[in-house]
C-alpha positions as CSV (number, residue, x, y, z in Angstrom):
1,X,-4.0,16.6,-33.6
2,X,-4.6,17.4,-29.7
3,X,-4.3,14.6,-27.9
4,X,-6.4,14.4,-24.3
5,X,-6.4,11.6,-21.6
6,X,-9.7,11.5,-20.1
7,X,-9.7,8.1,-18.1
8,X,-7.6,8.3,-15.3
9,X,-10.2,6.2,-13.5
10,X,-9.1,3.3,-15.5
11,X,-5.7,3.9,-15.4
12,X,-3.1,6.7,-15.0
13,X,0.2,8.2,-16.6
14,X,3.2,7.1,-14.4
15,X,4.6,9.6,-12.5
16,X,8.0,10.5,-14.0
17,X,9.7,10.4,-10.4
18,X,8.1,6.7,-10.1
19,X,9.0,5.9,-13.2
20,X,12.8,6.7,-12.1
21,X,12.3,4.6,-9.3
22,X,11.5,1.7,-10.8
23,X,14.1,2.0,-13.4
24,X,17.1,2.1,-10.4
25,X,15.4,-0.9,-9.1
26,X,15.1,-2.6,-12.5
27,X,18.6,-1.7,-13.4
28,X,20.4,-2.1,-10.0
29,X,19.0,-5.0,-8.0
30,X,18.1,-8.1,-8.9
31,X,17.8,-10.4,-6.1
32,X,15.5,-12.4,-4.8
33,X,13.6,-10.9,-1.2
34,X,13.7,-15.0,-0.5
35,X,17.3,-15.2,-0.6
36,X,20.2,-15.5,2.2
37,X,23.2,-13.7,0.4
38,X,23.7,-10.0,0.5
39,X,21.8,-9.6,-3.1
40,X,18.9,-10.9,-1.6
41,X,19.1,-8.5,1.7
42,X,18.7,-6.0,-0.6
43,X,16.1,-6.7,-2.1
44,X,14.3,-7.3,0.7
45,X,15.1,-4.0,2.2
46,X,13.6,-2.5,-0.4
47,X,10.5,-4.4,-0.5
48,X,10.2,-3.9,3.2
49,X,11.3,0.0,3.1
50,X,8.3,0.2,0.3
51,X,5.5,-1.7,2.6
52,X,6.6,1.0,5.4
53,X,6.1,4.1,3.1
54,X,2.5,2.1,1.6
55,X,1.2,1.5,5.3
56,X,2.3,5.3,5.7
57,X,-0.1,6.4,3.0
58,X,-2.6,4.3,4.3
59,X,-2.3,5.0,8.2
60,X,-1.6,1.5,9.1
61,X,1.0,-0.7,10.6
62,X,4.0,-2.0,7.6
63,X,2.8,-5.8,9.0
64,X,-1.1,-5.6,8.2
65,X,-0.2,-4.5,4.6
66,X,-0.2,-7.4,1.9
67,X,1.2,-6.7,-1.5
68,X,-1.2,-7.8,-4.7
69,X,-1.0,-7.7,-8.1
70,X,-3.9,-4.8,-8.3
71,X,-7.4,-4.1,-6.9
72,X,-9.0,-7.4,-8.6
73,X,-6.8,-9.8,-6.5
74,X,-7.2,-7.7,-3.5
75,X,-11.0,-7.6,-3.7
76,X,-10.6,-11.3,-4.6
77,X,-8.1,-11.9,-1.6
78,X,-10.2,-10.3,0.8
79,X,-13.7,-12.2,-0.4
80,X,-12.4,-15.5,-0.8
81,X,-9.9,-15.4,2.2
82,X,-12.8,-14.4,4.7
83,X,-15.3,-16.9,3.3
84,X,-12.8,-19.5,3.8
85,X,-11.1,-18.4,7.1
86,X,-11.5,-20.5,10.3
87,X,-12.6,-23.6,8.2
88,X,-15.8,-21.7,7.3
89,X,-18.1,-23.0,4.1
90,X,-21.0,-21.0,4.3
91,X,-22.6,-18.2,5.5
92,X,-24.0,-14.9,4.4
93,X,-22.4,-12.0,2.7
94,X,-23.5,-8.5,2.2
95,X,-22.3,-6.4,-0.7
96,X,-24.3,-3.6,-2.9
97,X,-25.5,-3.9,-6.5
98,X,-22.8,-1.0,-8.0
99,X,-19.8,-3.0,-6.7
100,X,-16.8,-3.4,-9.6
101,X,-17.4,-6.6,-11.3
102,X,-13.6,-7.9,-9.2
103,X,-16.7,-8.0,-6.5
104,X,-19.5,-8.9,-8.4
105,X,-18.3,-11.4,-9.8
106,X,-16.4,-13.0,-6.6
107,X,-19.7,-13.2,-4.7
108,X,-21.5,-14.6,-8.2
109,X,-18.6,-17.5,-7.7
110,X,-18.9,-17.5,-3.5
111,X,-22.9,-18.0,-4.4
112,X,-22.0,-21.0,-6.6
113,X,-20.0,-22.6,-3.9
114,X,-23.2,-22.0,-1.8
115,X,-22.8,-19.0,0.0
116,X,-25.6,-16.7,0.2
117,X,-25.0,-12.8,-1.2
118,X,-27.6,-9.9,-0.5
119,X,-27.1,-6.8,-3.2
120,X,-28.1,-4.1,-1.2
121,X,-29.6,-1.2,-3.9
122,X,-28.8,2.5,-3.9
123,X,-30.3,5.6,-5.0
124,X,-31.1,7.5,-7.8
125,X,-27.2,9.1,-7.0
126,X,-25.7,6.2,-6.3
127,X,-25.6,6.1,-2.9
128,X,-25.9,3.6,-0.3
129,X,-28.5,4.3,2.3
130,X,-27.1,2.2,5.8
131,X,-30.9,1.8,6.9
132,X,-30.8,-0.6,3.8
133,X,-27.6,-2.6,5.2
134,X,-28.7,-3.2,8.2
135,X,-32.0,-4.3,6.7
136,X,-30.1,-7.1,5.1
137,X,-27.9,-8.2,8.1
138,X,-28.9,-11.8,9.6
139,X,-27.6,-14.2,12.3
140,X,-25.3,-15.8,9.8
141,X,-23.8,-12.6,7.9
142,X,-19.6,-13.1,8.2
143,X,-18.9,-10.1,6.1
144,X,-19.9,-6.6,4.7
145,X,-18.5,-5.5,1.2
146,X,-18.8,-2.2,-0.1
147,X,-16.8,0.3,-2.3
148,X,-15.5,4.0,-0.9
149,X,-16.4,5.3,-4.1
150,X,-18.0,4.4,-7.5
151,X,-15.9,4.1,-10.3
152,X,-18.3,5.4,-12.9
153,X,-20.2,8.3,-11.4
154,X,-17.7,9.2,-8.2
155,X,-20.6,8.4,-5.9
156,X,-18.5,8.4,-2.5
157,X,-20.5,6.0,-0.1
158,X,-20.8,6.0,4.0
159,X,-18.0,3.7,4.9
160,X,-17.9,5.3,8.3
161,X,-21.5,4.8,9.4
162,X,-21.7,1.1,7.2
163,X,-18.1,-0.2,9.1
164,X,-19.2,0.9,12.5
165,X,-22.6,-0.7,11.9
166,X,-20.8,-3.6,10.8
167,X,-18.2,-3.7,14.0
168,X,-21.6,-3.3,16.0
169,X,-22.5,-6.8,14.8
170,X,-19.4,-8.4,15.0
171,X,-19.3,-8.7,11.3
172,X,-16.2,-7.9,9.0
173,X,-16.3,-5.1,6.9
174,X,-14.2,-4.7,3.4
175,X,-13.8,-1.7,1.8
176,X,-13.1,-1.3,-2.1
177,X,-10.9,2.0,-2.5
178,X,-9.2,1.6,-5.3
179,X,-10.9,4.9,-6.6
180,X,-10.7,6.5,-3.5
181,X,-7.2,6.2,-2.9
182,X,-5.2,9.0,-3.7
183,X,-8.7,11.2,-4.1
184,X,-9.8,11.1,-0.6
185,X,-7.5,11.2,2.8
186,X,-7.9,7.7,4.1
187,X,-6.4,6.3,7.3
188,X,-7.2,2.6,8.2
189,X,-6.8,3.0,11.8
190,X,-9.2,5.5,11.8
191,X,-11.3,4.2,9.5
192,X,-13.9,1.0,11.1
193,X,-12.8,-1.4,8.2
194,X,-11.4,-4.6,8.3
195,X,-9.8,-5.1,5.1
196,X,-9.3,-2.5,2.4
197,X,-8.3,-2.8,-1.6
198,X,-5.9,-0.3,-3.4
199,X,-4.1,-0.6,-6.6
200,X,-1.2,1.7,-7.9
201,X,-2.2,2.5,-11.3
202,X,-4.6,4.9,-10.4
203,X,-2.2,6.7,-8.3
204,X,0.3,7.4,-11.2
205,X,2.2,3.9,-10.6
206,X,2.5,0.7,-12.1
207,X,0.0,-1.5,-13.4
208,X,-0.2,-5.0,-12.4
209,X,0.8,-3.8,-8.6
210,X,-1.9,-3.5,-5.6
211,X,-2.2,-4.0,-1.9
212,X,-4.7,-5.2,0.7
213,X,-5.1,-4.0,4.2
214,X,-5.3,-6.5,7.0
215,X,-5.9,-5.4,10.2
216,X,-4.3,-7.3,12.9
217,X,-5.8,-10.2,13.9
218,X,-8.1,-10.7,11.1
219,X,-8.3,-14.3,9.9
220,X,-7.7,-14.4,5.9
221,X,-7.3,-17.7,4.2
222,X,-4.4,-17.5,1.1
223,X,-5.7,-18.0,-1.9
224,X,-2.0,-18.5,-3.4
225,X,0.3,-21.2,-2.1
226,X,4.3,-22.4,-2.9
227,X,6.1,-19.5,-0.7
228,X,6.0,-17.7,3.1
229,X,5.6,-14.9,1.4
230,X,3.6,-11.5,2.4
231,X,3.1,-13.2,6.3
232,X,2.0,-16.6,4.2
233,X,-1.1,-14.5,2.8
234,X,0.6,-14.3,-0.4
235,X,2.8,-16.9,-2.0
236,X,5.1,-16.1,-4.7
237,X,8.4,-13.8,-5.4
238,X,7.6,-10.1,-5.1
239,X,7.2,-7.9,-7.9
240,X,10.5,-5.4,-6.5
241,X,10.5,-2.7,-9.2
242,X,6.6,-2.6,-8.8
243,X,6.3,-2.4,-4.9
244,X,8.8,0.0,-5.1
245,X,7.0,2.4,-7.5
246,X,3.8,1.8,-5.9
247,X,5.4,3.0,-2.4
248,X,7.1,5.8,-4.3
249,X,3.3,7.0,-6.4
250,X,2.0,6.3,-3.2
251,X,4.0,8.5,-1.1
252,X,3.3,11.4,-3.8
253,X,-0.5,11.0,-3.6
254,X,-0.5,11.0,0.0
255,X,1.4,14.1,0.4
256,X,-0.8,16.1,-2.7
257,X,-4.2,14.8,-2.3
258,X,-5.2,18.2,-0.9
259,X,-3.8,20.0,-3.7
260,X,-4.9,17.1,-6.3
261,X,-8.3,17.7,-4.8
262,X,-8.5,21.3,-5.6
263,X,-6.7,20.7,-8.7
264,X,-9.8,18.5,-10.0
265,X,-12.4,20.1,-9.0
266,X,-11.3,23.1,-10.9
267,X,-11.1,21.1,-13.7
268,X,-14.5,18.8,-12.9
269,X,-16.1,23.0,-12.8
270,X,-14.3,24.3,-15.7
271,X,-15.9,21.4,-18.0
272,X,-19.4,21.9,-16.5
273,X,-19.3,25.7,-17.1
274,X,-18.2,25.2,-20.2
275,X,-20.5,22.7,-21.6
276,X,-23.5,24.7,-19.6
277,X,-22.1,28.0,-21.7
278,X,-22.3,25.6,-25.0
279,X,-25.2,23.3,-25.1
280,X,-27.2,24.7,-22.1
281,X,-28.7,23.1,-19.0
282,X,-31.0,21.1,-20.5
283,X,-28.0,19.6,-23.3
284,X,-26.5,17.1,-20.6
285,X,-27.2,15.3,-17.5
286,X,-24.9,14.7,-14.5
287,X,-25.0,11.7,-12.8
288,X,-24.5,10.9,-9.6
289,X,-24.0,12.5,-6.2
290,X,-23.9,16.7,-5.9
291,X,-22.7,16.5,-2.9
292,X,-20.8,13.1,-2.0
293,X,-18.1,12.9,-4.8
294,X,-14.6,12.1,-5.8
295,X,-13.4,15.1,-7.5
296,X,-12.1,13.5,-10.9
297,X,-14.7,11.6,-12.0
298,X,-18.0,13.0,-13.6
299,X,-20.4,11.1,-15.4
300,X,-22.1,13.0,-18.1
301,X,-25.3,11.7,-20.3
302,X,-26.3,13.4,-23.7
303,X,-29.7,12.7,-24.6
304,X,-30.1,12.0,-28.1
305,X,-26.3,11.2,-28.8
306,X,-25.6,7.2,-28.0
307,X,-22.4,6.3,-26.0
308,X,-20.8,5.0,-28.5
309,X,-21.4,7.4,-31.1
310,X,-20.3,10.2,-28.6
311,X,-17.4,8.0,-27.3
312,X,-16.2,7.3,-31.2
313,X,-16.4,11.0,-32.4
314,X,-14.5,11.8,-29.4
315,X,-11.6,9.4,-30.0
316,X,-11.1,10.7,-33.5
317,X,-11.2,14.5,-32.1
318,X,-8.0,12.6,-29.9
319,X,-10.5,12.8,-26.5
320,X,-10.3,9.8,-24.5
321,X,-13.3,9.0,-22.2
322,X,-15.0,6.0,-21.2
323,X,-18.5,4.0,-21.2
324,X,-18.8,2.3,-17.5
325,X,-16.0,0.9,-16.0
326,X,-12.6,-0.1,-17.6
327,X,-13.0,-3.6,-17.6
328,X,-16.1,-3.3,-19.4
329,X,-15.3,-0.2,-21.8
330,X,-15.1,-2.5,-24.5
331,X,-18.5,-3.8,-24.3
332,X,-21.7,-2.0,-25.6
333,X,-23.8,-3.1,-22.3
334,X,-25.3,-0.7,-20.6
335,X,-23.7,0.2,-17.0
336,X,-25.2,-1.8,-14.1
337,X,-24.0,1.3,-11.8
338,X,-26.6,3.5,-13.6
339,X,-28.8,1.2,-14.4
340,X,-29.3,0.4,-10.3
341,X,-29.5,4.1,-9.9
342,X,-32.9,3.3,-11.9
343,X,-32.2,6.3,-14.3
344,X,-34.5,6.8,-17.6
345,X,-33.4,5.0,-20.4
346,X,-32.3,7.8,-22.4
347,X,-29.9,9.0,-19.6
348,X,-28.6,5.3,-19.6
349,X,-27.9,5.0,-23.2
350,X,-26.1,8.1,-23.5
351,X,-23.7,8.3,-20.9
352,X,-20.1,9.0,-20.5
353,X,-17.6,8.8,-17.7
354,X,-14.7,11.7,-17.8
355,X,-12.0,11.5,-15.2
356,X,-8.9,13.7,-15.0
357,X,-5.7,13.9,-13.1
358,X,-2.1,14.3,-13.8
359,X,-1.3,16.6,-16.5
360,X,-5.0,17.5,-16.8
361,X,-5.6,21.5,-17.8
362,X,-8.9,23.9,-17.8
363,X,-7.7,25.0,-21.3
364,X,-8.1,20.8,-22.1
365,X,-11.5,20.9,-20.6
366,X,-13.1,23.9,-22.5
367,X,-11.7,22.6,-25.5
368,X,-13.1,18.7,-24.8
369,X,-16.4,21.3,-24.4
370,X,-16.2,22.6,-27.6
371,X,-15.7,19.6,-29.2
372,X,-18.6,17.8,-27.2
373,X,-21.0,20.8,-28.0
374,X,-20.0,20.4,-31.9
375,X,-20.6,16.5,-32.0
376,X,-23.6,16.7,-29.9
377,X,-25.4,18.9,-32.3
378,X,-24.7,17.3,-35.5
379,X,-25.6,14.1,-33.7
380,X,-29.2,15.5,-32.7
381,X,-29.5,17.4,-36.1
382,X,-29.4,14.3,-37.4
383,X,-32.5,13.0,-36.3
């Protein structure tokens, strides 16, 4: 049976070249970065050859990059170590409702610890309006925390007008672009952010590896303690073979994302086309943004065929796809993305997230088509 990957927005194939280099590190070096001796030089080399190729890809200095293990601790690093920086328990904090739940969830806990959180709402694509942000900005707001782009419908947001509103304010502005990275050309020095999330497994690189961007001179209280690690932000003994496949995926992404760009939206176009040819216009719904987008991800509803009817069938055609975000895949909630994007309940209830990359074809797409069309219309003759 054909076997298809269609969730590269929860996680990606290694690249084979990454793959390689973690292996050499894996089977060569085994020192710790803390140590004095020459195996321990080594290692640290590497680390520190890794952060300069990372803060490469994301147009900052080696220094104001932190290694993590993945987006959640990043987005929980940045959160936690601005509420807490400078001695500071309490304040206000703005984020928006169709954050990943490593933010939701953060501010739900910063709101316990009494903290006060403002979920700014978005439209009917899923996009942010900045009028709204600044609506919600009061004397006491520290910090601003929004995604680049959403991880269920692609929905890329304005970081550029938010950040510089935020800067405007003197407030801190953190940036979730765990999606974004790779997808979109991103350059922190450029860019009017603060701190900024990224995580290698959606870059063809490891899992359980991440980063967050600090910008220089911006106070960030550790949340981990027992080393001098990552400039004391980050205690404990470096994950080598992962930083060093991170820096290597990363280095890849940076130097394609033109070509992965052009590469996706062929495919994203190919699927449409071929699902318009098969079921019609009026067979499925895409939502989200037509014109603000990440490339790979596309968010299809099929009214009158459940998500997890569609999502099943698929799985035993040997189509993987997803329901909301990864870390929520497994539940039968519906997605609080689309459900802030206020959509009708038929939409909600029947829709699917596909996201390509890396070893992706059109041939895959028209066939994932066919097979769509074919369980879509048993489904509906169903009923």
């Amino acid at each position: 049976m054909k076997r298809i990957y269609l969730d590269h927005a929860a996680s990606t194939p290694v690249h084979p070249e990454v793959a390689q280099t973690m292996m050499d590190i894996m089977t060569g070096q085994f020192g710790n970065a803390s140590s004095v001796h020459a195996f321990g030089r080594a290692s640290k080399r590497t680390v520190s050859e890794a952060r300069d190729v990372v803060a490469a890809s994301l147009g900052c200095l080696p220094e104001e990059v932190t290694f993590t293990s993945g987006g959640t601790e990043s987005d929980n690093l940045a959160l936690f170590g601005a509420a807490f920086a400078k001695g500071r328990r309490s304040g206000h904090i703005i984020t928006t409702a169709i954050e990943h739940h490593a933010i939701l969830h953060t501010c739900a806990e910063l709101e316990r610890l009494g903290y006060e959180v403002t979920y700014v709402p978005v439209d009917h694509t899923g996009r942010v309006h900045p009028e709204e942000v600044e609506a919600a900005i009061r004397p006491d707001t520290f910090l601003i925390s929004m995604m680049y782009a959403n991880n269920e419908v692609g929905t890329v947001q304005p970081v550029i007008e938010v950040g510089e509103l935020a800067h405007s304010r003197g407030i801190l502005f953190h940036v979730d672009a765990v999606q974004a990275f790779g997808a979109l050309p991103i350059s922190c020095r450029d860019l009017p952010v603060d701190l900024l999330s990224v995580s290698a497994h959606k870059i063809n690189g490891p899992q359980g590896i991440g980063a967050l961007y600090v910008r220089r001179g911006t106070a960030l209280q550790p949340r981990q303690y027992g080393g001098l690690q990552e400039k004391q932000r980050r205690a404990g003994t470096e994950n080598m073979a992962g930083i060093a496949g991170f820096a290597k995926a990363a280095a890849i992404a940076t130097a394609a994302v033109h070509e992965r760009s052009e590469h996706d939206l062929s495919l994203r176009q190919t699927l449409l086309n071929s699902l318009k040819n098969r079921l019609g216009s009026d067979g499925f719904t895409v939502n989200g943004s037509s014109e603000h987008f990440l490339p790979h991800i596309v968010n299809l509803s099929f009214p009158g065929c459940s998500t997890e009817t569609m999502l099943m069938n698929l799985d035993m055609e040997g189509i993987a796809a997803a329901s909301g975000s990864a870390c929520t895949s497994g539940s039968i909630e519906l997605s609080h993305v689309l459900k802030a994007m206020n959509l009708p309940g038929d939409i909600l209830r029947s829709a699917i997230r596909f996201s390509f990359g890396l070893g992706n074809t059109t041939e895959e797409m028209e066939y994932t088509a066919e097979k769509i069309a074919t369980i879509s219309q048993r489904l509906r003759n169903r009923h």
